[in-house]
C-alpha positions in Angstrom: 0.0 0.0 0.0 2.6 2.2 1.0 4.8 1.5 -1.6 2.4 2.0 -4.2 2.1 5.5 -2.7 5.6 6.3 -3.6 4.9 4.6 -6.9 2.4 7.4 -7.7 4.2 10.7 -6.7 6.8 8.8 -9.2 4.1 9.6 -11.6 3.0 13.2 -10.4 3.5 15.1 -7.2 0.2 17.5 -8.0 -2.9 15.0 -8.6 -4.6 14.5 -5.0 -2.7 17.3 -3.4 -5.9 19.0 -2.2 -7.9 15.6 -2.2 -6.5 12.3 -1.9 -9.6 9.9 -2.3 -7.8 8.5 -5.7 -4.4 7.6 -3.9 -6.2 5.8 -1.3 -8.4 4.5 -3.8 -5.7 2.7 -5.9 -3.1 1.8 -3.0 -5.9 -0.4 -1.5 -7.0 -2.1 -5.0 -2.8 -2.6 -5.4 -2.7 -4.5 -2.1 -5.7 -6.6 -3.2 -4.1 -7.3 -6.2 -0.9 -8.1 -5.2 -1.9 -10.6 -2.2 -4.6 -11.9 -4.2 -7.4 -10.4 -2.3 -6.3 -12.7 0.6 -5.2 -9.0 2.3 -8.7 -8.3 3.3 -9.3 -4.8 2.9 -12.8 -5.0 2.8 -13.1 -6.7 6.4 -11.1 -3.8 7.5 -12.9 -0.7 5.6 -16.4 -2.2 5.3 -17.0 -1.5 9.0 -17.8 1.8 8.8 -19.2 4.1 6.0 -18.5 3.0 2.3 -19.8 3.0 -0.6 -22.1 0.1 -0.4 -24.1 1.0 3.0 -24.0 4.6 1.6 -23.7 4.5 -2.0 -25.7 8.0 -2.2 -21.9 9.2 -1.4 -19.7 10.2 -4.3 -16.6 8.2 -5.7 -14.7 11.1 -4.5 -15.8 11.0 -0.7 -12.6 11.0 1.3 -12.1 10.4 4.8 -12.4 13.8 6.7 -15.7 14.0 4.8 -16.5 10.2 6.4 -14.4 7.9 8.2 -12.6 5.1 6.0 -14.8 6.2 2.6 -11.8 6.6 0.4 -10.1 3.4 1.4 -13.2 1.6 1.1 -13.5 3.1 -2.4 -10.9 1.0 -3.6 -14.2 -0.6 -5.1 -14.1 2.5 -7.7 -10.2 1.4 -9.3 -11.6 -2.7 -8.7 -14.7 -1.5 -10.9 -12.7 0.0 -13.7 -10.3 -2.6 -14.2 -12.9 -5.6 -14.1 -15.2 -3.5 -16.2 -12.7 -3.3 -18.9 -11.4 -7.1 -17.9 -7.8 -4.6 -17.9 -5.8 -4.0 -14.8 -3.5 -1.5 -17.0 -6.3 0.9 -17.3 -5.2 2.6 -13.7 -1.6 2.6 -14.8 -3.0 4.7 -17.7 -5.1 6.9 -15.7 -1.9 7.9 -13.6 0.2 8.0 -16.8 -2.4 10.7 -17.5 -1.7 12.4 -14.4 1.6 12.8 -15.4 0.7 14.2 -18.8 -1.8 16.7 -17.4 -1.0 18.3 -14.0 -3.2 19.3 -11.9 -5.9 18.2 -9.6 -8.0 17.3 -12.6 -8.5 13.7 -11.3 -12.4 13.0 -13.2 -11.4 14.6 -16.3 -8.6 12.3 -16.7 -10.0 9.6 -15.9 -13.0 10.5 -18.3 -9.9 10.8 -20.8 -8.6 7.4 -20.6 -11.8 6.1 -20.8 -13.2 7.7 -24.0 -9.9 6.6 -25.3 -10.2 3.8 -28.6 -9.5 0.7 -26.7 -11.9 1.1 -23.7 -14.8 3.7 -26.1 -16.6 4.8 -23.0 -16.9 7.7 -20.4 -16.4 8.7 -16.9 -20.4 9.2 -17.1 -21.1 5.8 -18.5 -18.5 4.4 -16.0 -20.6 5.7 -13.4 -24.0 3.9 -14.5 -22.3 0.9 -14.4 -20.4 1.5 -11.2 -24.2 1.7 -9.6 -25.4 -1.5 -11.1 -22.3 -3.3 -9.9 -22.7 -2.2 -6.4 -25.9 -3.7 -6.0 -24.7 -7.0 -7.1 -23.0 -7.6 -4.0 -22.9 -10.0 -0.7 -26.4 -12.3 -0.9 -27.0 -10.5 -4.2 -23.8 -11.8 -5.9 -25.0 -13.3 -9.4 -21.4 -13.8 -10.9 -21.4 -11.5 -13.5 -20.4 -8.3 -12.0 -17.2 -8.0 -9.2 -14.6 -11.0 -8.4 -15.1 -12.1 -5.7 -19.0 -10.1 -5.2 -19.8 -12.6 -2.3 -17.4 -11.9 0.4 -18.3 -8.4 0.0 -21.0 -6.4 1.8 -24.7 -6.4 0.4 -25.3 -3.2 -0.4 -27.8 -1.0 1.1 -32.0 -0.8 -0.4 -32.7 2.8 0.0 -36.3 2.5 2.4 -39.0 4.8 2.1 -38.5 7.1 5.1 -35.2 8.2 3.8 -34.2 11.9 1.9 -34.5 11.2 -1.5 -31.2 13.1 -1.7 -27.5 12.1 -3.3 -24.1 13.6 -2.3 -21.2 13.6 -4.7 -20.2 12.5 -8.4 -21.6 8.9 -8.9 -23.4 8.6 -6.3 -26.4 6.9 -6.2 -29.5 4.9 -4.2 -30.7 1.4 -5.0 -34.9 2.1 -4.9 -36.0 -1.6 -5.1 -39.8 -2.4 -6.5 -41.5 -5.3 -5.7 -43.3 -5.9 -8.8 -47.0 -6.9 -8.1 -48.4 -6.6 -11.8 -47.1 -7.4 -15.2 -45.7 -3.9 -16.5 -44.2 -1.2 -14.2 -44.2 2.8 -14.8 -41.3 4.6 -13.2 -41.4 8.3 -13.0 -38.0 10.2 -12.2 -37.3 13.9 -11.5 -33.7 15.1 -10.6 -33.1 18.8 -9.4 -32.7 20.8 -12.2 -28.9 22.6 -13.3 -27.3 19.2 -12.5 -26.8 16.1 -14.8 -28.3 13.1 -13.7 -28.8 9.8 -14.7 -31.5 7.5 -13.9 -31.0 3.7 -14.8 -33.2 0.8 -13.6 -32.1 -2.7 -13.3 -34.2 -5.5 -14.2 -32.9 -8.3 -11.6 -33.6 -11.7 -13.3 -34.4 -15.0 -11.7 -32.0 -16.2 -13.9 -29.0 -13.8 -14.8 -27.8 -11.6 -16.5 -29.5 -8.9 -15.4 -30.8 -5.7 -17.6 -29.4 -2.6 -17.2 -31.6 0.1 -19.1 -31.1 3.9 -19.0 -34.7 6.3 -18.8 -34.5 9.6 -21.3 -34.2 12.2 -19.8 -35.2 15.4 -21.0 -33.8 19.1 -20.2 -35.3 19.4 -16.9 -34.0 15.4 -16.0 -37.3 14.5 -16.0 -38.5 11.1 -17.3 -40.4 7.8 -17.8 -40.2 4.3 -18.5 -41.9 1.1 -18.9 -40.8 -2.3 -18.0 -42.0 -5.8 -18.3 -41.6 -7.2 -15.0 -42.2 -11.4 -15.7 -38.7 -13.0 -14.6 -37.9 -10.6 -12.5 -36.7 -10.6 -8.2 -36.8 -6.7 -8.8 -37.3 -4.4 -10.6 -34.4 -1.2 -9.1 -34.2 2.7 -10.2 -30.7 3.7 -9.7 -30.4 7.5 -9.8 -26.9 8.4 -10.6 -25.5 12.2 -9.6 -23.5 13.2 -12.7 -22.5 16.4 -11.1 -19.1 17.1 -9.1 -21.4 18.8 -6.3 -23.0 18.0 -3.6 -26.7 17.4 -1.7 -28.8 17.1 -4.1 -32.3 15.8 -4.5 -34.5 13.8 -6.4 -38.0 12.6 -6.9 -39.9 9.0 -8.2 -42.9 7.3 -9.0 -44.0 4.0 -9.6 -47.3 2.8 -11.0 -47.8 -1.2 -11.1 -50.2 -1.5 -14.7 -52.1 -4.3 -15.0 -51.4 -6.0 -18.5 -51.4 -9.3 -20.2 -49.3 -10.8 -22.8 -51.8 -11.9 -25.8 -50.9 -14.5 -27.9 -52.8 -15.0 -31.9 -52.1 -16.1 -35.2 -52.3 -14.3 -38.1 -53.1 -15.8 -42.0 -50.9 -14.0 -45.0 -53.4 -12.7 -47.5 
């Protein structure tokens, strides 16, 4: 851990000087890495708040905003590299650092993303950053973190709770029981702020569906969703914004439909 500290003021002296969420970040992913994930850093930092029993948090949460956050986080660099099935693509991302000095941490990384080999975004990253989160502990289906099991399940957002999110990628897991056939979900962000809003259809039977809601200018929106095969049926909301405490608002309508099945004669 420590030695991979040193490894990264090798690289730049100037990213993370004001904010160092990223260095903790990807000196805890390195010790995972290197012992295997037999070190156990989650065991450690999953006692207190992280990002899967408060995901509303953003990836940049760092401890003197809340306790071990940015150690936990080592979940964001784990995320990226699995995502991309490429381990190299933090290297990058502090090669980058090098290249452009600076505290300019999420545009960099959104740089070595959108680059040809990996064609994404720091945005899209953080939809599926959501979705893997809530594949985790009792929820662990396989297809989303090594080793998803022995971490914590993450948290359901419950009713009673501010519908509010704090920080870049942060997000809440709204889980619907689905009681009819077809599901409406309504989704309003606070407006001058980019959001995302995502739900997941959690199969019986994996994989999963991971479907995006338009948005219009005001990050309002609506979707519709067959519910058969489905546990769940989750809204993620996903703060695009590097800002904090903001809130959003949802609805869901259970409709009552039927699949209908007929034949049809040509001519």
């Amino acid at each position: 851990h420590e030695f991979n500290h040193a490894s990264q003021l090798a690289y730049t002296c100037r990213d993370g000087s004001t904010d160092t969420w990223f260095l903790e970040n990807t000196a805890v992913w390195v010790a995972e890495i290197a012992y295997n994930y037999a070190y156990n850093y989650y065991q450690r930092y999953f006692e207190g708040p992280d990002p899967l029993d408060y995901p509303e948090f953003g990836i940049h949460t760092s401890w003197p905003d809340l306790g071990n956050y940015n150690y936990a986080g080592f979940l964001w660099p784990k995320f990226l590299a699995e995502w991309k099935n490429d381990n190299t693509v933090i290297r990058k991302i502090w090669q980058r650092f090098n290249q452009n000095p600076g505290d300019n941490i999420l545009p960099d990384i959104n740089y070595v993303l959108s680059q040809p080999e990996y064609g994404s975004s720091l945005n899209e990253a953080a939809r599926y950053y959501a979705e893997w989160r809530y594949f985790t502990g009792e929820r662990d289906d396989e297809n989303h973190f090594v080793n998803a099991f022995d971490l914590p399940t993450s948290a359901i957002f419950v009713t009673n709770e501010v519908t509010q999110i704090n920080g870049f990628g942060g997000t809440k897991f709204i889980q619907l029981n689905p009681s009819e056939e077809m599901i409406e979900i309504n989704f309003n962000g606070d407006n001058n702020v980019v959001w995302s809003a995502n739900i997941i259809e959690y199969k019986y039977i994996p994989p999963s569906l991971n479907t995006s809601i338009t948005l219009n200018n005001f990050y309002d929106g609506s979707i519709e969703a067959i519910t058969e095969d489905c546990n769940y049926i989750v809204l993620t909301p996903i703060l695009l914004s590097d800002i904090t405490k903001k809130s959003f608002t949802y609805s869901a309508n259970m409709i009552d439909a039927r699949k209908i099945y007929f034949y049809n004669k040509k001519g």
